[in-house]
VOTOR-239629 format. One record per residue (C-alpha): x, z, y. Coordinates in steps of 0.5 Angstrom, whole numbers, padded with zeros to 4 digits, always signed. Last residue first. Layout:
BEGIN
XZY/...
// end
This chain:
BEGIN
-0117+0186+0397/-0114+0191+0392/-0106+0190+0388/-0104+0198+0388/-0109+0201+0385/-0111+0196+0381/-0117+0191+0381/-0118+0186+0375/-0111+0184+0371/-0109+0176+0371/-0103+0179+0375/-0105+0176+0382/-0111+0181+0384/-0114+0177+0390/-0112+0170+0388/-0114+0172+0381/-0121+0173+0385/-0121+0167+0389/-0120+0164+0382/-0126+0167+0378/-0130+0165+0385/-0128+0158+0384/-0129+0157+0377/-0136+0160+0378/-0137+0155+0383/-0136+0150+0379/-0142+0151+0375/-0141+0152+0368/-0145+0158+0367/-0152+0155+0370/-0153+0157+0376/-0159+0162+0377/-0158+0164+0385/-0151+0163+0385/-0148+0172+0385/-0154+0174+0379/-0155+0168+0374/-0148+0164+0375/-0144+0171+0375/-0147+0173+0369/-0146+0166+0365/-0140+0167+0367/-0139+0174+0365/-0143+0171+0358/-0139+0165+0357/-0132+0169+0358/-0135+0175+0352/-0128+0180+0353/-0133+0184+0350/-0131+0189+0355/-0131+0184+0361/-0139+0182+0358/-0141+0188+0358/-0139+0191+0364/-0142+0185+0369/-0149+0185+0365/-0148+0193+0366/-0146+0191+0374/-0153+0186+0375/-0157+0192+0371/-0155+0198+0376/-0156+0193+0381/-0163+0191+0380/-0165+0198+0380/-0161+0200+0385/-0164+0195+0390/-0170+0197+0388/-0170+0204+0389/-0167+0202+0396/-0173+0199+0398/-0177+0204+0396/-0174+0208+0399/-0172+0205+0406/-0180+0203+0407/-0181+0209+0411/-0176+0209+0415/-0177+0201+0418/-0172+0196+0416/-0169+0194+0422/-0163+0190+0420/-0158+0196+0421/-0162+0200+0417/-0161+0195+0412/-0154+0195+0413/-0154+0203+0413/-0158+0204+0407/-0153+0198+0403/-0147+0201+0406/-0149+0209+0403/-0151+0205+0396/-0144+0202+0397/-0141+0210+0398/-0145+0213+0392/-0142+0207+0387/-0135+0208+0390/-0136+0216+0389/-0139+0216+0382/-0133+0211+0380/-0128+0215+0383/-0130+0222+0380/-0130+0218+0374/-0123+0215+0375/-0120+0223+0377/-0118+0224+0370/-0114+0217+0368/-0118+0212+0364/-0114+0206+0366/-0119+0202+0363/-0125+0204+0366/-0122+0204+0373/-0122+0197+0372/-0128+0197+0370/-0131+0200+0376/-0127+0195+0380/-0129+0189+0378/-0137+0192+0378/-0135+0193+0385/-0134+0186+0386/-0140+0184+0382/-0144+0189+0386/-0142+0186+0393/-0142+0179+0391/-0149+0181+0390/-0151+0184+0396/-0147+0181+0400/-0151+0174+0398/-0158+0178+0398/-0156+0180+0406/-0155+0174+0408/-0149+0168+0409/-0153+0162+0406/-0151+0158+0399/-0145+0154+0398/-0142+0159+0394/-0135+0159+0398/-0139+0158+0404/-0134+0161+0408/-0138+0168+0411/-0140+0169+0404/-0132+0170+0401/-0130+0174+0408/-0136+0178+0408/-0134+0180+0400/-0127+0182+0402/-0127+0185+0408/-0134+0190+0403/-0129+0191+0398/-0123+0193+0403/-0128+0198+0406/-0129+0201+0398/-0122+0201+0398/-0122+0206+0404/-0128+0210+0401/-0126+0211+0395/-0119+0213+0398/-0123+0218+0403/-0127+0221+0397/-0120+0222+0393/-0118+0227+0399/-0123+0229+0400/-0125+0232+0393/-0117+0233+0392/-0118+0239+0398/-0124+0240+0395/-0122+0242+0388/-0116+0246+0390/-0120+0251+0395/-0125+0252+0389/-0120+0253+0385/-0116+0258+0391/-0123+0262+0391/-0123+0264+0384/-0116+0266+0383/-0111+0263+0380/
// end
């Protein structure tokens, strides 16, 4: 095949993968403003709220393609992180953060997410329950402790979503 045709094929499936990205990464955020604008968590519907069920429902999906592991999941996992940090500078836009402090202010919610999805990861992949809900206690309810009943009710709104007890699939999103 000659040089061109490759770049050809590989950008063709880049478009295509990134625009499934993208179509999931819509469903997530569906998801995550149906969970805050409820009062699920008992807590106020504001952008730190989005920002956490946001990252944590992320996170679901990013381990989710983990452990399918076929070839194209990392371009996906890249594509779906890149695609909520494009939302998040868009929301921020949105809510009248001025130009000049959009870095600064997405380098912190970078920072803070890249922790809050490595807690997530860790503890699925120890399959440590104690530590995801304490997880979960501490980034999405503001500090509760992990046998608060929210946690339950979030786990269960997340079953209702992916019914086979696993985390996100391609075939079962929100």
């Amino acid at each position: 095949m000659f040089l061109w045709q490759r770049y050809r094929e590989r950008k063709r499936r880049s478009r295509s993968l990134r625009s499934e990205v993208f179509a999931r990464h819509d469903r997530l955020v569906e998801q995550t403003c149906a969970w805050t604008g409820s009062g699920l968590f008992s807590l106020p519907d504001d952008f730190n709220l989005r920002f956490e069920v946001m990252v944590f429902l992320v996170s679901l999906q990013l381990f989710a393609w983990r452990q399918r592991a076929q070839p194209e999941d990392e371009s996906r996992i890249e594509c779906l992180w890149e695609a909520m940090f494009e939302g998040f500078d868009h929301s921020l836009r949105e809510r009248g953060v001025p130009d000049m402090r959009i870095g600064s202010r997405m380098r912190k919610l970078l920072e803070h997410a890249t922790g809050r999805r490595q807690a997530y990861l860790e503890a699925l992949e120890s399959r440590d329950r104690d530590r995801f809900h304490a997880a979960i206690g501490r980034n999405v309810l503001n500090g509760a402790p992990s046998d608060d009943p929210r946690i339950q009710r979030l786990l269960e709104e997340v079953q209702a979503i992916f019914p086979n007890g696993n985390f996100p699939e391609d075939t079962k999103t929100p």
